[in-house]
N, C-alpha and C positions, 0 to 999 in steps of 0.2 A: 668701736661702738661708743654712742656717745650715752652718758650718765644721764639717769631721770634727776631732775630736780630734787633738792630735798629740803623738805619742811619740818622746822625744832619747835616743837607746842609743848605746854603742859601734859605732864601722867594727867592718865584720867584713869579707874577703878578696873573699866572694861581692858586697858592696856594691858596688867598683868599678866595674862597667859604669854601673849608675844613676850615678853620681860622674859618671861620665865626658860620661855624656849633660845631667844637669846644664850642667858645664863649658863643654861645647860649647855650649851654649845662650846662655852668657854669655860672647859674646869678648870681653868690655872686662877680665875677669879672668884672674889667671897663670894659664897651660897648663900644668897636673902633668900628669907620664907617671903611669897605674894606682896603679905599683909605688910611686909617691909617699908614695901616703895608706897601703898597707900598712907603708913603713919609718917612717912617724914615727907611726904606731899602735905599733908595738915599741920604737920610742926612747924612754927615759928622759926624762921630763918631755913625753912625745910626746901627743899628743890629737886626734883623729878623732873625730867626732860626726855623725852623719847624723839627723835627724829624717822621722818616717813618720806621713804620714797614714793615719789608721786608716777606716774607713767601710766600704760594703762590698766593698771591697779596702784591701788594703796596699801604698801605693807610698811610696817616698824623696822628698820634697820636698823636700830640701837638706841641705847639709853645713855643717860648721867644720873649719877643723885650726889650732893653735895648737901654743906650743912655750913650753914653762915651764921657766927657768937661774934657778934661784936663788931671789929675790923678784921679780924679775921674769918677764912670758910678751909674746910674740907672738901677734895672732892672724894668721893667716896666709892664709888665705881662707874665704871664707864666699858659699855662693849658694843661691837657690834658683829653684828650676824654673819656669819659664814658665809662668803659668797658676795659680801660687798664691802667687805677692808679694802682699804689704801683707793673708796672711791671718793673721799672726802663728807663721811659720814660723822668720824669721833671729830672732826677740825671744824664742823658744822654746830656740834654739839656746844665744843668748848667754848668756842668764840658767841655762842647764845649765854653759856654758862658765865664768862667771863665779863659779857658787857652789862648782865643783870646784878651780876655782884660789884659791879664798880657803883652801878646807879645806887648799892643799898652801902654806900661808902667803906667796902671794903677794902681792907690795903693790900692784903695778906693771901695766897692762896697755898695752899697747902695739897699734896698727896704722895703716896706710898706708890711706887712701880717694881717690880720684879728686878734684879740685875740682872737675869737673863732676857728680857720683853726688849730687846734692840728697837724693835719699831715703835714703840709707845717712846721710848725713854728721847730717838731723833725726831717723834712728833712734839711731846713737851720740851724740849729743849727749842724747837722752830717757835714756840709759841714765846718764848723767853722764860723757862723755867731752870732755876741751876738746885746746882745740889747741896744740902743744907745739914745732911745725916744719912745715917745706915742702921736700918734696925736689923739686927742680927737674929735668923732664924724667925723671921716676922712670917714666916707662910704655915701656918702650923700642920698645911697637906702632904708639903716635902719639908720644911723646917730651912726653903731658902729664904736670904737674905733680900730685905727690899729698900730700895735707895728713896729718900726722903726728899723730895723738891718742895721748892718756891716759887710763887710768882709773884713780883711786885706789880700791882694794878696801877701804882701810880697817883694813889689815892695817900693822904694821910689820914688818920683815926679820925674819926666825927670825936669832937670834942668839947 
């Protein structure tokens, strides 16, 4: 079965609910309240990304939010929907995620994975991310530990 397209735009306000049902979907991931993903879409260096499968409907297949200080960014969660993992939905994401933060010159990218998440942790590693820490008991749902990556964008510090 061939894949619908997918298109990565800004959160927009109305997005939310889809966000939200996402989210739900995936409890092993932080719990934003709605109003979350609209304050760091407004914030300074703030970054919401939702990706939509296109075909013959439009629905949300997944989000990113990240947060960019300086040369460096956080990415800060990333999910997608039941029913359409591993069809190049978060790789659609990141690679939006990653070419907007090179353009606002950062060097540095930063986030937290599960050491149990095997597929997230051989998607950030394809992507060139290595491992840089271990927060210990970082999940405070189960109190597992989450392994800390980097990514070098290849950029140096705007200075």
């Amino acid at each position: 079965m061939a894949s619908s397209p997918i298109v990565v735009r800004d959160f927009r306000p109305a997005d939310a609910a889809s966000i939200m049902e996402i989210q739900l979907g995936t409890s092993e991931m932080a719990q934003w309240r709605p109003g979350d993903y609209e304050n760091l879409s407004r914030r300074a260096g703030g970054m919401v990304l939702v990706a939509e499968t296109t075909g013959p409907t439009v629905a949300i297949t997944g989000f990113l939010a990240a947060l960019a200080i300086g040369a460096e960014a956080e990415i800060q969660n990333v999910a997608v929907r039941a029913g359409h993992r591993r069809r190049g939905v978060a790789r659609a994401l990141l690679e939006e995620a990653h070419s907007r933060l090179a353009g606002q010159d950062v060097a540095s990218v930063f986030l937290e994975v599960r050491v149990s998440n095997l597929a997230a942790r051989i998607l950030y590693r394809r992507f060139g991310y290595s491992e840089c820490g271990l927060r210990k008991g970082y999940y405070t749902s189960d109190g597992e530990d989450a392994l800390v990556l980097r990514l070098n964008l290849g950029r140096s510090p705007a200075g």
